[in-house]
C-alpha positions as CSV (number, residue, x, y, z in Angstrom):
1,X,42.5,34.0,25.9
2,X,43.5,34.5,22.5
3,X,42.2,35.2,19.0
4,X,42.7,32.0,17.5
5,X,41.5,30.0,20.9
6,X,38.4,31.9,21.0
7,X,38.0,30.6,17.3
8,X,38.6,27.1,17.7
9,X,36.2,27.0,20.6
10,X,33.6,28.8,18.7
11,X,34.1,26.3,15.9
12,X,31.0,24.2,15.3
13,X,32.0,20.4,14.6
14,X,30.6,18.1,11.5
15,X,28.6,15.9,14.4
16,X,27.1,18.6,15.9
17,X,25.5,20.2,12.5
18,X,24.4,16.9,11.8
19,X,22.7,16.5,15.1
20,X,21.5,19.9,14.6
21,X,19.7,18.9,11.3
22,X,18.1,15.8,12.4
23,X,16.9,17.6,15.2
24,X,15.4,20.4,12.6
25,X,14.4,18.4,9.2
26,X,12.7,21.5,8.4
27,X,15.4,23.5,8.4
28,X,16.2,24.3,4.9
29,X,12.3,25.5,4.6
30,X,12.6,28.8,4.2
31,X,16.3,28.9,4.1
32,X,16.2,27.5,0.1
33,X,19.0,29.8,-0.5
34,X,21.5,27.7,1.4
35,X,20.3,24.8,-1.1
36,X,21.8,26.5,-3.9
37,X,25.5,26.4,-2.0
38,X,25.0,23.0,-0.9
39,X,26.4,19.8,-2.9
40,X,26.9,16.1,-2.3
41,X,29.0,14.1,-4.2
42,X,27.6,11.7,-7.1
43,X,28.8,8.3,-7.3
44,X,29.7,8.9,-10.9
45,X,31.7,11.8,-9.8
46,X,29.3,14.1,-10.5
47,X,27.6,16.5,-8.3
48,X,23.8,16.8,-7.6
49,X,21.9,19.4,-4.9
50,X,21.1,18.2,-1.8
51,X,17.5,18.0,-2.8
52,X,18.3,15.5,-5.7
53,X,20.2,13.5,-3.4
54,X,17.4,13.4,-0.8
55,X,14.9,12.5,-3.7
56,X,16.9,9.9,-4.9
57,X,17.2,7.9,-1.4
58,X,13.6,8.2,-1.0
59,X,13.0,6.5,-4.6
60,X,15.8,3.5,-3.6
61,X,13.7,3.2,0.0
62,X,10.4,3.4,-2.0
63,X,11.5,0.4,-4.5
64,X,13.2,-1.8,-1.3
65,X,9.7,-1.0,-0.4
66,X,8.0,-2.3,-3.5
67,X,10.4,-5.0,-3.1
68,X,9.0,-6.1,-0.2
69,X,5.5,-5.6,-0.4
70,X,5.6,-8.0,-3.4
71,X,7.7,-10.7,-1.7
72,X,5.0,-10.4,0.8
73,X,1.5,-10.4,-1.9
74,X,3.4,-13.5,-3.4
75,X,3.7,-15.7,-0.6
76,X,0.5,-15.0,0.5
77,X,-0.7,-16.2,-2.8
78,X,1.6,-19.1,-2.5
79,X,-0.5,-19.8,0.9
80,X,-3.8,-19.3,-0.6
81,X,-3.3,-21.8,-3.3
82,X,-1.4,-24.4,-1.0
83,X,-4.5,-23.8,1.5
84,X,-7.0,-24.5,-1.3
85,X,-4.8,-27.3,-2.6
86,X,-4.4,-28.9,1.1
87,X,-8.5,-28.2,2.0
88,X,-9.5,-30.4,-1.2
89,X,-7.4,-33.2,0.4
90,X,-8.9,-33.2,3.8
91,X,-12.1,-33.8,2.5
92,X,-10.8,-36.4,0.2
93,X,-9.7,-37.9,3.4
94,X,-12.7,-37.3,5.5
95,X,-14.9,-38.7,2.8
96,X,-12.6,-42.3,2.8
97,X,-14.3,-45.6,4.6
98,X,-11.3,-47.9,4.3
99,X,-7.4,-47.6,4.3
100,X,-7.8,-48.2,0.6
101,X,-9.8,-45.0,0.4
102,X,-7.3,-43.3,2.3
103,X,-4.0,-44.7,0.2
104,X,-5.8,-43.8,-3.3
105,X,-6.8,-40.1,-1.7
106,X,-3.5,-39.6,-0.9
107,X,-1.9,-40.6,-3.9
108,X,-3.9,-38.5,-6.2
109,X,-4.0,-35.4,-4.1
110,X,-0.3,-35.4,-3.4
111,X,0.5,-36.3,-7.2
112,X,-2.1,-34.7,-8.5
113,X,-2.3,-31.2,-6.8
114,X,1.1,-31.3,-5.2
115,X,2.7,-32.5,-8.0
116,X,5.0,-35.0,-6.2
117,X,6.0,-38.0,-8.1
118,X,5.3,-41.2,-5.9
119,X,3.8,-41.5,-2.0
120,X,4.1,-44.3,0.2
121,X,1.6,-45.0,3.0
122,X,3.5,-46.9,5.8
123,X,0.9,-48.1,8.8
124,X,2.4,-50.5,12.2
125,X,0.7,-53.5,12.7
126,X,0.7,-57.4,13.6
127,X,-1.0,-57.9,9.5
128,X,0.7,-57.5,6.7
129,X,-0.3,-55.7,4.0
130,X,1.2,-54.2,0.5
131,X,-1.0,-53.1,-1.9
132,X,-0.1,-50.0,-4.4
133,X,1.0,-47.5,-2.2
134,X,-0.1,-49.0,1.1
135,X,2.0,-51.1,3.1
136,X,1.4,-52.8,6.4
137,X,4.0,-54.2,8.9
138,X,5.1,-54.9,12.1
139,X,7.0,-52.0,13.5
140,X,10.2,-54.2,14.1
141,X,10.3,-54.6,10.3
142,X,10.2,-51.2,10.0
143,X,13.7,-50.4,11.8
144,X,15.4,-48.0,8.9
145,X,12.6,-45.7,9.3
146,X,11.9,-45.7,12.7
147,X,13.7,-42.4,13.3
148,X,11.4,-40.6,10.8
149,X,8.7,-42.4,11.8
150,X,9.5,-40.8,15.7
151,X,10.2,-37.2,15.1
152,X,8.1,-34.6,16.4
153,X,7.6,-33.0,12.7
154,X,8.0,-33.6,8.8
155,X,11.2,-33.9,7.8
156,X,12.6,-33.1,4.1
157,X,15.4,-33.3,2.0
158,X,17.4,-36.8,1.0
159,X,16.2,-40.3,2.4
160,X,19.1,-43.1,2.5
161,X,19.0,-45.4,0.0
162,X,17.5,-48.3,2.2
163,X,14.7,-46.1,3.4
164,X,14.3,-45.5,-0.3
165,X,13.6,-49.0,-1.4
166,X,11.3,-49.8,2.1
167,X,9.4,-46.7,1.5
168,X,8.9,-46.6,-2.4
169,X,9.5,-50.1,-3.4
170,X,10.4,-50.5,-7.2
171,X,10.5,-46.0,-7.8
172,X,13.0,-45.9,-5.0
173,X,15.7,-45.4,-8.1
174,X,13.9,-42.1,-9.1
175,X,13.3,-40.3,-6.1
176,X,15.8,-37.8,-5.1
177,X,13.9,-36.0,-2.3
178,X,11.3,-36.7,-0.2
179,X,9.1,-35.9,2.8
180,X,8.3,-37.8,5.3
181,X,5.8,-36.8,7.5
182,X,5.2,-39.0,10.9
183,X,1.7,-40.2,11.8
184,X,0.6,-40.0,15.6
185,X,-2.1,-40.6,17.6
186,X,-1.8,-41.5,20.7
187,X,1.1,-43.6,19.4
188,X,3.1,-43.7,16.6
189,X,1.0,-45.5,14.3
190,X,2.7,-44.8,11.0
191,X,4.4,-42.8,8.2
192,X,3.6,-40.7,4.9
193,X,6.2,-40.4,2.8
194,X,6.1,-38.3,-0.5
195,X,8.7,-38.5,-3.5
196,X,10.0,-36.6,-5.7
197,X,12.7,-37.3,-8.7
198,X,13.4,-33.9,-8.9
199,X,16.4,-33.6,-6.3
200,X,15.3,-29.4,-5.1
201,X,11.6,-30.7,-4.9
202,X,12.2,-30.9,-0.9
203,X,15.0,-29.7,0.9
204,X,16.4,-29.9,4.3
205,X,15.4,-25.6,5.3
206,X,11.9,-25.9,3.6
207,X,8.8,-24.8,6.1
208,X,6.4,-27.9,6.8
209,X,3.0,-26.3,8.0
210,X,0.8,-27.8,5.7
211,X,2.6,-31.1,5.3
212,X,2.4,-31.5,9.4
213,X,-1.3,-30.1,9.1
214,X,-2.0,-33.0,6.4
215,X,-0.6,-35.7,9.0
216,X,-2.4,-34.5,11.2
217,X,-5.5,-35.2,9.7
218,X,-4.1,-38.0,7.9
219,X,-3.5,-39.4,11.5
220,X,-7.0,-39.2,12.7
221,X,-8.3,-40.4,9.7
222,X,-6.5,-43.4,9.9
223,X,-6.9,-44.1,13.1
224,X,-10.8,-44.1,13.5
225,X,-10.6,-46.7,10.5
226,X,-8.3,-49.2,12.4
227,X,-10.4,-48.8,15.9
228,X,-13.8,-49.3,13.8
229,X,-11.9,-52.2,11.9
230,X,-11.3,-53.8,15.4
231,X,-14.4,-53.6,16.4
């Protein structure tokens, strides 16, 4: 074998120091004088030790850190105010003897608190009823919304324009988002729908926890009323 074949062979590759040194993070301890020799390039074009440029990733992992970690305290805080916010309106809710009751709780709470801009309160039934922000009806009458009305969850974003003017009446001009969140038990039995004139107020990819969690109680609410009102 020759000179220069015994070289190359003995040659260590780029991969294999780099597989050495993760393998021995400690490696420079004691060897500091190899620090001294060693330079990484700067973005700038500049050159800074090894050291620096180790320091320098740990202070951009330490602020994507930071970065998280407050993305994280705020919407927990976000939580805590919309679980304080949605609490107050179950008892609202809990505390109401008639549908009345229930339409004015919801109207205030969701305007109030949840600064929405109109609600609408949409029951099925054989009487007809349409006071404020109540409204009664048969559910054939109620066709254009039926869809909303059946789906297994809240849904958010733009309404068409005739399920604007059944649902919101004389504001259905102004609202350019909603939410309409379907009432069930047992049965389909109804619909809450909440409006906005502010067209990003509710959008399509927003989450719906609390909103479902408030038809839920909303649902039971209602219906113990309408059994007690039959009996």
């Amino acid at each position: 074998m020759t000179a220069d074949a015994v070289e190359v062979q003995n040659e260590v590759s780029e991969q294999q120091v780099i597989d050495y040194l993760k393998q021995h993070p400690d490696f420079f301890t004691g060897n500091e004088n190899l620090l001294e020799k060693l330079y990484v390039p700067h973005q700038r074009g500049n050159t800074v030790s090894l050291v620096e440029r180790q320091t320098s990733l740990l202070r951009e992992k330490n602020r994507e850190l930071y970065d998280y970690l407050s993305d994280l305290v705020g919407v927990a805080r976000e939580n805590e105010i919309q679980f304080k916010k949605t609490k107050k309106m179950v008892v609202s809710l809990l505390e109401a003897e008639t549908l009345d009751d229930v339409a004015v709780a919801v109207e205030e709470c969701l305007c109030e608190e949840f600064h929405s801009d109109t609600t609408a309160l949409l029951l099925f039934g054989p009487a007809r009823d349409d006071v404020n922000n109540l409204r009664i009806m048969p559910r054939e009458d109620a066709a254009v919304v039926e869809a909303l009305a059946n789906s297994s969850q809240t849904s958010c974003g733009n309404l068409t324009e005739l399920q604007n003017e059944l649902l919101f009446k004389e504001h259905a001009f102004k609202v350019k988002s909603a939410a309409a969140v379907p009432l069930v038990k047992g049965e389909t039995i109804g619909l809450l729908a909440i409006g906005s004139y502010d067209s990003e107020y509710f959008q399509s990819n927003q989450g719906t926890l609390f909103l479902d969690y408030i038809g839920q109680v909303l649902s039971r609410v209602v219906s113990h009323i309408l059994r007690r009102s039959e009996d």
